[in-house]
BATORMI-232634 format. One line per field, with one value per residue: residue number from 1; y, x, z of N, C-alpha, C in turn. Coordinates in steps of 0.1 Angstrom, whole numbers. Layout:
N
nr [NUM	...]
n_y [Y	...]
n_x [X	...]
n_z [Z	...]
ca_y [Y	...]
ca_x [X	...]
ca_z [Z	...]
c_y [Y	...]
c_x [X	...]
c_z [Z	...]
end
This chain:
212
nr [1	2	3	4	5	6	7	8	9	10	11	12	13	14	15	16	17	18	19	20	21	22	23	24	25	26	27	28	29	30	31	32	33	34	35	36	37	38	39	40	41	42	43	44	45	46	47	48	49	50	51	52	53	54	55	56	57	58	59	60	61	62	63	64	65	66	67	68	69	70	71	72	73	74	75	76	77	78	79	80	81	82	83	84	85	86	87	88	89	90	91	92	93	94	95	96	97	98	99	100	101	102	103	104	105	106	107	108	109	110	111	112	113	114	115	116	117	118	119	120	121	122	123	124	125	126	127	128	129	130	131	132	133	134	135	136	137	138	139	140	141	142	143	144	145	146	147	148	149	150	151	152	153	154	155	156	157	158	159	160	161	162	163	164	165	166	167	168	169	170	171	172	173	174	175	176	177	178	179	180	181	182	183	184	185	186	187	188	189	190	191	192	193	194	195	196	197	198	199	200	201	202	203	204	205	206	207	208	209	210	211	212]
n_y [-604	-588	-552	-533	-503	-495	-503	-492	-477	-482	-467	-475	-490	-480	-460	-444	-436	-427	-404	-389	-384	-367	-341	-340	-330	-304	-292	-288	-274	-251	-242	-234	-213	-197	-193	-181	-159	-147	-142	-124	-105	-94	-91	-63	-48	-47	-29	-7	4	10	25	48	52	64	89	104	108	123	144	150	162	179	203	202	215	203	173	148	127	129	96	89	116	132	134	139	126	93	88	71	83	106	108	96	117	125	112	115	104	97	112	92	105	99	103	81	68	57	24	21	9	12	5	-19	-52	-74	-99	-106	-119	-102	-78	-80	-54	-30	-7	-1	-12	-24	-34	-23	-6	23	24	17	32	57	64	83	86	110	135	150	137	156	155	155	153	122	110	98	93	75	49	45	26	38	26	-10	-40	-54	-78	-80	-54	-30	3	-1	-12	-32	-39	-59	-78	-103	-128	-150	-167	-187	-183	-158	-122	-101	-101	-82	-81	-85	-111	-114	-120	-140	-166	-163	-150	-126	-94	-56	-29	7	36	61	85	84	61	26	-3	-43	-66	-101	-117	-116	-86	-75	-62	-45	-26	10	19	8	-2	-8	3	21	49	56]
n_x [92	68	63	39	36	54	42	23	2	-16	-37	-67	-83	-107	-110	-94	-108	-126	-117	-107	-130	-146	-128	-129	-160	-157	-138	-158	-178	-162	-156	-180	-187	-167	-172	-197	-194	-177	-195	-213	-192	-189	-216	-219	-198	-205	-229	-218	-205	-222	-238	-219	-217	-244	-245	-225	-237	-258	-242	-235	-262	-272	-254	-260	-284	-301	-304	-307	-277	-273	-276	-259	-240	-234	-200	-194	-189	-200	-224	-214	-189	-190	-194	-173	-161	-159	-150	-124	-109	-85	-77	-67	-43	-58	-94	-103	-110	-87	-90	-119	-122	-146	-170	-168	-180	-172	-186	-193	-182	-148	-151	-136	-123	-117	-126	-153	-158	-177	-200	-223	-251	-276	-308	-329	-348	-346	-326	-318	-309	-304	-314	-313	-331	-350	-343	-365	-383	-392	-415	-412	-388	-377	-389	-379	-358	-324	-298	-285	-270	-254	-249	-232	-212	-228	-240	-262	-291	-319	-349	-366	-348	-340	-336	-311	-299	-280	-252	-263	-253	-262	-281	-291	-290	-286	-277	-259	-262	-265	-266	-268	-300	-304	-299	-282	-295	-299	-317	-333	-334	-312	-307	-297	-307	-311	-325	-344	-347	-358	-371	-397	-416	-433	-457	-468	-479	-472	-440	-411	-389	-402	-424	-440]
n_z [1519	1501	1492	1494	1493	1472	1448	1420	1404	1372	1347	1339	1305	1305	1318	1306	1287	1296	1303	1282	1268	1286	1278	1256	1255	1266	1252	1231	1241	1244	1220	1211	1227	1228	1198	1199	1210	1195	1171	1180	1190	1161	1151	1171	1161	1134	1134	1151	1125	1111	1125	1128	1102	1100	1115	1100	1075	1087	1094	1071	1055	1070	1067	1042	1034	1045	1025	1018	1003	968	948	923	913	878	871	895	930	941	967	992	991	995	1022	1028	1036	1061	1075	1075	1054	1029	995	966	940	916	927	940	967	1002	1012	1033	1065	1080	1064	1056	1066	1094	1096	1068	1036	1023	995	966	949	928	930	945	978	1000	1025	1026	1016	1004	1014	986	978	991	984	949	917	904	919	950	982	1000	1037	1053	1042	1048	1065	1092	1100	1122	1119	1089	1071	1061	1058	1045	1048	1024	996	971	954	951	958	968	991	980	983	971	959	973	980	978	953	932	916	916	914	917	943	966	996	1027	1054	1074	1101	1132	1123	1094	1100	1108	1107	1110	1108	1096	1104	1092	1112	1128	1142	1153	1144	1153	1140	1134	1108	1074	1060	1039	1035	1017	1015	1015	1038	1059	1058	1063	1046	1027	1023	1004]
ca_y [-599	-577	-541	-532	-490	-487	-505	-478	-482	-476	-465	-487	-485	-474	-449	-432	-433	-415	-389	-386	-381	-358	-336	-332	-324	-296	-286	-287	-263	-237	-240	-230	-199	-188	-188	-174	-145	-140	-134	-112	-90	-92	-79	-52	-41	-42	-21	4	9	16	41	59	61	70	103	105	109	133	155	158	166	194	211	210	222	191	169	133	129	117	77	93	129	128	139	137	115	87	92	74	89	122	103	95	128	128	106	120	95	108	106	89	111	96	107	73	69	49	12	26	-8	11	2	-32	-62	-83	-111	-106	-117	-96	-79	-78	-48	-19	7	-4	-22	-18	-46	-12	1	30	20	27	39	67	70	85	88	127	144	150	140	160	145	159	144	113	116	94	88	64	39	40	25	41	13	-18	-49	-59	-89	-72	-40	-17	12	5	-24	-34	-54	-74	-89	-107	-139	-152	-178	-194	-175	-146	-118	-88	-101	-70	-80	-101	-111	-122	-124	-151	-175	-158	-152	-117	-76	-42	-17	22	46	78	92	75	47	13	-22	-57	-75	-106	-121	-105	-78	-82	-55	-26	-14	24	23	-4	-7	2	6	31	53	62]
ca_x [78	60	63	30	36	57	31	20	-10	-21	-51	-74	-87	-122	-106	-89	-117	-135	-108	-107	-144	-149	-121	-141	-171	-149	-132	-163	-184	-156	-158	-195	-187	-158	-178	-210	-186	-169	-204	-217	-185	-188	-226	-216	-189	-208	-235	-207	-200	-236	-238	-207	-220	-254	-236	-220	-249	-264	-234	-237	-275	-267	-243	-263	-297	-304	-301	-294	-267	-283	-263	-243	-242	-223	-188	-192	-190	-212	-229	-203	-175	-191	-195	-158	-147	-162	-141	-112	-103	-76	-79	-61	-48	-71	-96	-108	-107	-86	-99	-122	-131	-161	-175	-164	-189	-169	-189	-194	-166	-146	-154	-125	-126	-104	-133	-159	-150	-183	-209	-235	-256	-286	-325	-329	-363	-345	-314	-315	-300	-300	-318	-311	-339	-349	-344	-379	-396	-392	-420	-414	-376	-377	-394	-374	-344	-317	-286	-287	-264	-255	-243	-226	-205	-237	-242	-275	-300	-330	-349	-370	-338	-337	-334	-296	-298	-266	-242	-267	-244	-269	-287	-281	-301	-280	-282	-246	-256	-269	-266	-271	-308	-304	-288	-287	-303	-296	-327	-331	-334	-299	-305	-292	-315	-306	-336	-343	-359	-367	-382	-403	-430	-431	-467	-464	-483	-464	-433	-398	-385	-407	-433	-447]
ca_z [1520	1491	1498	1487	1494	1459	1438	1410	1397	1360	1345	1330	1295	1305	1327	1298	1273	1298	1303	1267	1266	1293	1271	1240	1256	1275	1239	1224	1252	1245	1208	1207	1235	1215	1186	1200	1213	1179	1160	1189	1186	1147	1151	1174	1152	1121	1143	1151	1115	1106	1132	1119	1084	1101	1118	1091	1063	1097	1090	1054	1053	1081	1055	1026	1030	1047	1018	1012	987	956	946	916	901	868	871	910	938	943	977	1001	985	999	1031	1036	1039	1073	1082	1074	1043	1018	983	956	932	906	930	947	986	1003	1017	1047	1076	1087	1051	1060	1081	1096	1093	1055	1027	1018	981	961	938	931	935	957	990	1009	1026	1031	1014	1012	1009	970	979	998	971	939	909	904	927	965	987	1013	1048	1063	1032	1055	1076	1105	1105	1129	1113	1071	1070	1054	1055	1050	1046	1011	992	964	951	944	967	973	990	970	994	964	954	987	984	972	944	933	905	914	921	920	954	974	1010	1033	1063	1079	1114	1141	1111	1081	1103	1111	1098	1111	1100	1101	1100	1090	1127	1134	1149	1145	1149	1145	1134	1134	1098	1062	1056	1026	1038	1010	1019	1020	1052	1073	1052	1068	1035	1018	1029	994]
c_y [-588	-566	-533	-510	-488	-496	-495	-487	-480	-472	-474	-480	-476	-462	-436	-429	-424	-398	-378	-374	-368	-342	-331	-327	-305	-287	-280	-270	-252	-239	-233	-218	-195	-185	-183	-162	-140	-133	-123	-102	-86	-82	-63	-46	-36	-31	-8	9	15	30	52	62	68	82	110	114	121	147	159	161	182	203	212	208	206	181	155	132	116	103	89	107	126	137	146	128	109	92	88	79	104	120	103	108	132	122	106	113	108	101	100	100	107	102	90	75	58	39	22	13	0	8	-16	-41	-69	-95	-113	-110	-106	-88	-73	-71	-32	-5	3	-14	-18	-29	-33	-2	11	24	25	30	52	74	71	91	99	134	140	145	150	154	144	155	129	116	110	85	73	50	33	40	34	37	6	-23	-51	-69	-81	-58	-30	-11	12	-11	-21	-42	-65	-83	-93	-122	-146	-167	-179	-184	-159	-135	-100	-89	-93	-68	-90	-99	-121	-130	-137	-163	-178	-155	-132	-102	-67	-34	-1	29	56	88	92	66	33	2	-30	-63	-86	-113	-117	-98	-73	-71	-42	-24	-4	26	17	-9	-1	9	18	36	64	51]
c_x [76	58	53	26	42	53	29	11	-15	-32	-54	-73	-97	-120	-102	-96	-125	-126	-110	-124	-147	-137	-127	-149	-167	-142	-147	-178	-175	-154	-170	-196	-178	-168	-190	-205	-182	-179	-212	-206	-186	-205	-226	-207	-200	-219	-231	-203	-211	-236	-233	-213	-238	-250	-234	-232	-256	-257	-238	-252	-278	-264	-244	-279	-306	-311	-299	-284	-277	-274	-256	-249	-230	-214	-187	-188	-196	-211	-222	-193	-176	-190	-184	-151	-147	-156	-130	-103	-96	-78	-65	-61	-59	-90	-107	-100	-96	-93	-103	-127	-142	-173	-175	-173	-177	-172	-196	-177	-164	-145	-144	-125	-121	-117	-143	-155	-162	-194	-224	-240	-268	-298	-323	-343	-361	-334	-318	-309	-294	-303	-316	-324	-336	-354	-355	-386	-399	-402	-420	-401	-373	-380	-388	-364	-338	-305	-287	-276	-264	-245	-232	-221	-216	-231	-258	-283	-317	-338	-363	-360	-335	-335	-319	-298	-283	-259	-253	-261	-252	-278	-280	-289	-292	-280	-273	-250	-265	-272	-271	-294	-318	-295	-290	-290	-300	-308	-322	-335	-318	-296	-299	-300	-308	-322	-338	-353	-358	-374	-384	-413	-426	-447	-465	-471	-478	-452	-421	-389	-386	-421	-443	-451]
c_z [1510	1498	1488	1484	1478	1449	1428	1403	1385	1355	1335	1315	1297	1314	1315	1286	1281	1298	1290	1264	1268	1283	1256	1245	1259	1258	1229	1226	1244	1230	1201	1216	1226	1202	1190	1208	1203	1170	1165	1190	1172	1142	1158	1168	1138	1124	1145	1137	1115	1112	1131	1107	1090	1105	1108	1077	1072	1094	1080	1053	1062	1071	1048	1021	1033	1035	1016	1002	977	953	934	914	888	864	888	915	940	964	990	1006	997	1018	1040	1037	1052	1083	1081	1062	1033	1006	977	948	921	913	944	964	989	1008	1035	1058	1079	1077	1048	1073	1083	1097	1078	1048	1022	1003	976	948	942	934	946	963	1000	1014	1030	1018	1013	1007	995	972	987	987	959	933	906	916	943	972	997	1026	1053	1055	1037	1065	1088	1098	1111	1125	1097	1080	1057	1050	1057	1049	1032	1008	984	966	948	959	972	976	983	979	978	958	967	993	976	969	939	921	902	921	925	930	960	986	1018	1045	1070	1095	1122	1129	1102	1085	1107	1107	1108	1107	1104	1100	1101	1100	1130	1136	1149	1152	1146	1150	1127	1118	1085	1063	1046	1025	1027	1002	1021	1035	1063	1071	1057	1057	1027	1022	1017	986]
end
């Protein structure tokens, strides 16, 4: 008589294509939460940097007749240089800094270059070339930005170069986050946004950029 208790049963085909199935969908779920966790820490970090260099830029205008630092003086420091001392960076003898990450997006490539190493830079409608602004010549803080996101090695964003054409390496407006859709922004209050879009607006009356 057939002892039907130690039978073993196998799984079909259509059993295991579903298994299979159900397995991607399940790999594929936690591929798209991992990664929509990865660029939400990568915006809050690069957020956190901003902030630092906004402090930072708060300090130095404190300490010298509240001041912006002008982008270069000649046979000075260009304007972050003066930045990093705030953060305690040591120099090279030659007199360069070493590599600082808060100068660094994380979701930007890395720019590979022995003097600048920076994805930030300041409004050029707030930076210039000799002369210091003064911070209070800002009349409503809150509203100019003062750091943005940049493609390139400058120190400074331009926002009419804003759109990034192919072997163009002087686009200096980028916009790494929610998929390449979004940036942060630093104002000259402190503050830090993330803003969703281009901004293109340089009206002196409605323009975050420039208020002249």
């Amino acid at each position: 008589m057939r002892d039907n208790h130690h039978l073993i049963r196998g799984y079909t085909l259509i059993e295991l294509l579903a298994v299979i199935a159900i397995i991607g969908v399940l790999v594929t779920i936690l591929s798209v939460t991992l990664g929509k966790a990865r660029e939400a820490a990568q915006t809050t970090t690069c957020a956190s940097n901003m902030r630092q260099i906004g402090v930072a830029l708060l300090l130095y205008t404190n300490e010298n007749q509240n001041k912006i630092p002008p982008r270069w003086v000649s046979g000075g420091m260009p304007w972050n240089d003066r930045l990093n001392e705030y953060f305690g960076i040591k120099k090279y003898p030659s007199g360069r800094y070493f590599e600082n990450p808060v100068w660094l997006c994380p979701a930007a490539k890395i720019i590979d270059d022995s003097m600048f190493n920076r994805h930030y830079g300041m409004n050029a409608y707030v930076l210039n070339d000799r002369w210091a602004l003064q911070r209070n010549a800002i009349p409503a803080p809150a509203n100019i930005i003062l750091i943005g996101e940049m493609n390139d090695n400058s120190d400074f964003v331009l926002p009419e170069l804003n759109f990034t054409q192919e072997g163009d390496v002087k686009t200096r407006y980028r916009m790494s986050h929610k998929g390449g859709t979004g940036a942060n922004y630093a104002f000259a209050d402190g503050h830090v946004e993330f803003i969703i879009g281009r901004i293109t607006d340089l009206n002196a009356a409605t323009s975050p950029w420039k208020w002249w």
